[in-house]
N, C-alpha and C positions, 0 to 999 in steps of 0.2 A: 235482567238484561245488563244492568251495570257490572256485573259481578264479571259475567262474560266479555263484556269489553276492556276492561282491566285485564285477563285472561291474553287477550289478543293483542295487546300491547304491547305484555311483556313479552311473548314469543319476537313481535316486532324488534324492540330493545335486541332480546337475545342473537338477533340473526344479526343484527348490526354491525353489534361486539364481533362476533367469526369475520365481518367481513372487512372490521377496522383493521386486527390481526393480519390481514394479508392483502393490507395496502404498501405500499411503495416503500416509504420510511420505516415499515415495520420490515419488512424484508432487506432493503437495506441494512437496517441494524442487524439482521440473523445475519447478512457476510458480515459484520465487522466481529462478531462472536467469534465467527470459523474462523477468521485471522487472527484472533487473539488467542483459538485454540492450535492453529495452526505454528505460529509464532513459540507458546510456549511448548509443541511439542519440541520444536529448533532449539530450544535454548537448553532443554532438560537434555535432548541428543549430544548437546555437547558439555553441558555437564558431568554429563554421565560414561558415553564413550568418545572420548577426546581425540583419540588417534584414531579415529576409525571419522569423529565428523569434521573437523578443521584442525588439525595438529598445531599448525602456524599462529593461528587466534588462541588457542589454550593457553600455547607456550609464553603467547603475550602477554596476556589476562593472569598469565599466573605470577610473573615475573614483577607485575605493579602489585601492590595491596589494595590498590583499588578498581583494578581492572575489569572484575566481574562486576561488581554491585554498577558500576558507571556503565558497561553492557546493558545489564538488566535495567536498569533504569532508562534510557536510550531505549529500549526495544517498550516498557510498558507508557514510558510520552507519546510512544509513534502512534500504537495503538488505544491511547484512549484520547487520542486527536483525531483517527480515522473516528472515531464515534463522532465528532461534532464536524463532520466535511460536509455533512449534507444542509448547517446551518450558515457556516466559515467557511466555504471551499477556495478562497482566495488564501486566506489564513492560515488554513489548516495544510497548503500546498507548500507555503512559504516554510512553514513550522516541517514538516517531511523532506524538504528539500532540505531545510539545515542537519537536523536530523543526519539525514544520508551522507553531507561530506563531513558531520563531524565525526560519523562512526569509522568514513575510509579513512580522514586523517590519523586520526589516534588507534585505528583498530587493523586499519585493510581491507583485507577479501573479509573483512563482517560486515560489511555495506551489502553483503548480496543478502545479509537476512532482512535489512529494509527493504529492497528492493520491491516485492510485493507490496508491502503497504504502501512504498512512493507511487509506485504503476497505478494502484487504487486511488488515491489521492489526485494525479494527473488525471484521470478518467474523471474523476466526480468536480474538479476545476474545467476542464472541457467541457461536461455537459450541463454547469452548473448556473457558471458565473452569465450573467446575460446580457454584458458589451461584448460586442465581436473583435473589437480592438482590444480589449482588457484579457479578453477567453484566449486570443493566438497569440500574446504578449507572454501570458503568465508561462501557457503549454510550451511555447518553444524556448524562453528561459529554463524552466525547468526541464526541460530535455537535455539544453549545455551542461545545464550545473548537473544534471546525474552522469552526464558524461566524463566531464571532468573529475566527478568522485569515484567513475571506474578508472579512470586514467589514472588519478591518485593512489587509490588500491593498487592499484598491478605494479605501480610505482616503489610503494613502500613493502612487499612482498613478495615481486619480481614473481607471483605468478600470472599466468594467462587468463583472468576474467576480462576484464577490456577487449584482447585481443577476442578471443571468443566470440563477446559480443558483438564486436565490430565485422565480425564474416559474419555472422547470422543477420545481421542487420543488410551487410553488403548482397545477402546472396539471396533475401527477402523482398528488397527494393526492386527489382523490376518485376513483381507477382502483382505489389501496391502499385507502382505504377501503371501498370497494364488494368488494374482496378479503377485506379481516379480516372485515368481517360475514357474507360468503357462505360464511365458508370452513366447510368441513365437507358443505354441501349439493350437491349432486351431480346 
């Protein structure tokens, strides 16, 4: 009989483990993967075919002798700071948020390869942080400051991301609106 209940345990232990695996944290971690495979497909894209992914960023990066490695370096801080949001999400917003205007200032239209990660990073300080005053302080700061780092970009580059985003955002807004006011009715 002993031998059997040891036997039943371990199955017990066993189903555990499956179902530690695809708790919350664990699933969060597998996006922050996809963003890091995500992220280094973006970066190889434009290693690789330069005129075909950002010509204006290449031109850049090639022009400094340190342009790529400060890229790459920039894009691998973003992403193994999204790994600790779900511990830091105050932190780790702040740290994305600089991140993003130092990549517009020195880089441009390269702020749109953070961008994902910043969006993820706002998303996990929204639903993280647990003052209500601290949670719509940090979110709508970091809305300015990404705004400002697309203003920046489109600035230094004189192309159209800012603008772009600002009609999608413009032509968005009353879908969200007609949302927050209905919401509740059914």
């Amino acid at each position: 009989m002993a031998i059997r209940k040891e036997n039943d345990m371990s199955k017990i232990k066993l189903v555990d483990k499956k179902r530690l695996f695809l708790n919350k944290a664990n699933s969060a971690h597998i996006f922050v993967i996809l963003l890091a495979l995500y992220e280094s497909v973006m970066i190889t894209r434009l290693l690789l075919v330069p005129n075909i992914a950002n010509p204006t960023l290449f031109a850049l990066m090639q022009n400094t002798g340190w342009g790529t490695q400060l890229f790459v370096l920039i894009i691998v801080a973003a992403v193994i700071g999204i790994w600790f949001c779900e511990r830091w999400p105050l932190w780790i917003l702040i740290m994305e948020t600089t991140l993003l205007l130092i990549t517009a200032g020195l880089f441009g239209s390269a702020c749109s390869y953070l961008m994902l990660i910043w969006a993820v990073s706002v998303f996990f300080a929204a639903s993280k942080i647990e003052k209500w005053p601290l949670r719509i302080t940090a979110v709508v700061l970091a809305g300015l400051l990404g705004l400002v780092s697309l203003a920046l970009a489109t600035s230094l580059n004189h192309d159209g991301i800012f603008f772009r985003i600002f009609i999608s955002f413009h032509l968005a807004f009353p879908h969200v609106r007609r949302i927050w006011h209905t919401r509740g009715e059914y």
